[in-house]
KEKE-3310 file (N, C-alpha, C; in steps of 0.2 Angstrom, whole numbers, plus 5000, padded with zeros to 4 digits):
npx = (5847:5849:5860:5867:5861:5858:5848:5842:5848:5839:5829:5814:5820:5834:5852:5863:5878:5887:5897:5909:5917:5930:5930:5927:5919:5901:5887:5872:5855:5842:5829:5829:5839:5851:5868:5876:5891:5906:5913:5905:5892:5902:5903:5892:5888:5900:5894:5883:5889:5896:5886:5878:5890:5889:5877:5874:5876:5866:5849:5834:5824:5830:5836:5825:5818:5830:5829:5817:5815:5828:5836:5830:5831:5843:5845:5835:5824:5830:5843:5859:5861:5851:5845:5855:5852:5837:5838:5846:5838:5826:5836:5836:5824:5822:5824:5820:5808:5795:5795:5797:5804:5794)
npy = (4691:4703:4716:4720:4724:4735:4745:4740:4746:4744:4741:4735:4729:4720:4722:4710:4704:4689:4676:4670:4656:4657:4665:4678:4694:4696:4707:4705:4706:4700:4701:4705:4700:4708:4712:4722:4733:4731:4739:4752:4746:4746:4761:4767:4760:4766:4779:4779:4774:4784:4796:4789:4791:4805:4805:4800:4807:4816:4825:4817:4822:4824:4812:4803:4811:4807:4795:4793:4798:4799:4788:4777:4780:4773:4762:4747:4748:4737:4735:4737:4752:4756:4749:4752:4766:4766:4760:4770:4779:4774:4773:4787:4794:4787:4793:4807:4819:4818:4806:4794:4779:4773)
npz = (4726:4719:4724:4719:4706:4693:4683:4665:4649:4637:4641:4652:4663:4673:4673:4677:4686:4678:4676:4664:4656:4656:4666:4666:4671:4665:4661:4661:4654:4666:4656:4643:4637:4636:4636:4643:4640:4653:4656:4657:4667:4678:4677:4681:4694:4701:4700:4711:4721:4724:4725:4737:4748:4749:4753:4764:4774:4773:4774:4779:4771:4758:4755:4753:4741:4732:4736:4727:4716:4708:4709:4704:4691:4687:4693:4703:4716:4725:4725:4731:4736:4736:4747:4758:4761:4763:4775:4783:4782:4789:4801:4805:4804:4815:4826:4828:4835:4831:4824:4833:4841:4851)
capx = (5846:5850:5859:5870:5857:5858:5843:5845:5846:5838:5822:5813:5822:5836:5857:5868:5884:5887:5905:5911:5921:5936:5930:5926:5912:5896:5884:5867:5851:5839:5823:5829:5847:5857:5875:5880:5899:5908:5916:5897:5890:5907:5902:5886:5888:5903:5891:5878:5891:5895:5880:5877:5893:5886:5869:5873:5876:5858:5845:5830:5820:5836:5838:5818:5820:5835:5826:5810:5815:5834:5840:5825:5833:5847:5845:5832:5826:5835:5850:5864:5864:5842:5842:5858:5849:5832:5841:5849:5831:5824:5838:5837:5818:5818:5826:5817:5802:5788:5794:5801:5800:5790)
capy = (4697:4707:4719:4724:4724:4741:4743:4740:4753:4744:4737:4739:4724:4725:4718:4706:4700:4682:4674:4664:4650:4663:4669:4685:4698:4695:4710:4703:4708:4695:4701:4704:4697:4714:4712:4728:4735:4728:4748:4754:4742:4751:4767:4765:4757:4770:4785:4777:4772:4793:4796:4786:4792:4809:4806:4796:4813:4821:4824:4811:4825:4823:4806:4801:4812:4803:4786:4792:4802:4799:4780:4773:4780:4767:4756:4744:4747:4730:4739:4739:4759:4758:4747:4756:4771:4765:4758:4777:4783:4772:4777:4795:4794:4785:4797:4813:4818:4815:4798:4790:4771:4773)
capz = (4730:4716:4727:4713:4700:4687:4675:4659:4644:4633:4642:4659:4665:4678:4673:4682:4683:4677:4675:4657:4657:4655:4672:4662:4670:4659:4663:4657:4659:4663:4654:4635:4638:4632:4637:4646:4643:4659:4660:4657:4671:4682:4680:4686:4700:4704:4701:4715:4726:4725:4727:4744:4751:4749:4754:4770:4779:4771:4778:4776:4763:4753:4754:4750:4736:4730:4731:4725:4710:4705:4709:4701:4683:4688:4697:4705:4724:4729:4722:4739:4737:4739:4753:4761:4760:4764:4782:4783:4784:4796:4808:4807:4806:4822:4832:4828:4839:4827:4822:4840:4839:4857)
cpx = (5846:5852:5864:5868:5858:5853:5846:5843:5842:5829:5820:5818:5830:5844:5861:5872:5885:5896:5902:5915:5927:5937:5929:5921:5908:5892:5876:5862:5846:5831:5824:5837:5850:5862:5877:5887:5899:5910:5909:5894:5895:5905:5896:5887:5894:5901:5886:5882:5893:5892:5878:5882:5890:5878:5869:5875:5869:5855:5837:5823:5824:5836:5831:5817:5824:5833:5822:5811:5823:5838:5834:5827:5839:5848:5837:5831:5829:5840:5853:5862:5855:5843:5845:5856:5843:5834:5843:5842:5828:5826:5838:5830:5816:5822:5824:5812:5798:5788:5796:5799:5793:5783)
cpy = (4703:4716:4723:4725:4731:4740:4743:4745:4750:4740:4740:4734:4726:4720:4716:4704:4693:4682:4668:4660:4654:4665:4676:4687:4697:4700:4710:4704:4702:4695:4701:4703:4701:4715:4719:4729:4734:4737:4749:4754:4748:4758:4769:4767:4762:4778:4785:4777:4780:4797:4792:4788:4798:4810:4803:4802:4817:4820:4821:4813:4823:4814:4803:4802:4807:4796:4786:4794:4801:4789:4777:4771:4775:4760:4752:4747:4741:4733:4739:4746:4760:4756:4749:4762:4773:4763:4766:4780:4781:4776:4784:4795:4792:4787:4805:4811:4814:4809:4794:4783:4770:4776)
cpz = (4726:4720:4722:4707:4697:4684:4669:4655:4639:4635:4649:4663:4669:4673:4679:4681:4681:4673:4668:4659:4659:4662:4670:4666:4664:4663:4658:4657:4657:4657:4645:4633:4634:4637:4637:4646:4652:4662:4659:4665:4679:4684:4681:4692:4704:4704:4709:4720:4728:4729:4734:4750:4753:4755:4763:4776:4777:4776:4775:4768:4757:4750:4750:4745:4732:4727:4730:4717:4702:4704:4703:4691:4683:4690:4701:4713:4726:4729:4732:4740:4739:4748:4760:4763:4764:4774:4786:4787:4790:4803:4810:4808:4814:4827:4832:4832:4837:4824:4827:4840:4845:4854)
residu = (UNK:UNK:UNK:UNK:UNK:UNK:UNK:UNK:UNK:UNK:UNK:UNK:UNK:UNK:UNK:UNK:UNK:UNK:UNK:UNK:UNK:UNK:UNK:UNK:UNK:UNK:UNK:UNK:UNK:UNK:UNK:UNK:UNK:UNK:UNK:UNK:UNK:UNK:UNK:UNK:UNK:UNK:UNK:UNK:UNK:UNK:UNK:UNK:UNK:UNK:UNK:UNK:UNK:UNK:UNK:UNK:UNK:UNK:UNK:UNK:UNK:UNK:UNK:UNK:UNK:UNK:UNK:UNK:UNK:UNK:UNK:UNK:UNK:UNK:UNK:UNK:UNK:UNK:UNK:UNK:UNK:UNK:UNK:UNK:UNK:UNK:UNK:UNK:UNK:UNK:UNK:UNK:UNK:UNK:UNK:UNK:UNK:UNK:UNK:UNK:UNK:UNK)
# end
């Protein structure tokens, strides 16, 4: 589902987690397999998660922005924090006048 997918810094391609025998974090990316620092990968994903805590009070300009302009440098739309987001829009959208589900 790659809902926790990050892009990678070194291609267009997106990183994932993957467990070692160790049981160790592996942060990988599938397209030119560059092994992401595990803290790297972290602080990612605990900037987005910032950012959506934020954002889930905005208002849908704010947010559309956000995932049109600023998530994309991080992260994939699949990404939990796009789809989270994308849901946010909907619901606000569909209870303004000009968008009414009716």
């Amino acid at each position: 589902s790659n809902l926790c997918a990050i892009n990678c810094t070194r291609c267009t391609g997106v990183v994932l987690p993957s467990y070692d025998t160790n049981a160790n974090v592996i942060w990988r990316c599938l397209k030119c397999n560059f092994t992401m620092p595990p803290k790297l990968a972290g602080v990612v994903l605990a900037i987005l998660g910032s950012r959506l805590t934020s954002l889930l009070s905005a208002n849908p300009i704010e947010i559309f922005h956000f995932l049109k302009h600023q998530l994309p440098k991080y992260a994939p739309m699949s990404n939990q924090v796009a789809v989270q987001l994308k849901l946010r829009l909907v619901w606000l959208l569909g209870y303004q006048t000009n968008y009414l589900w009716n």
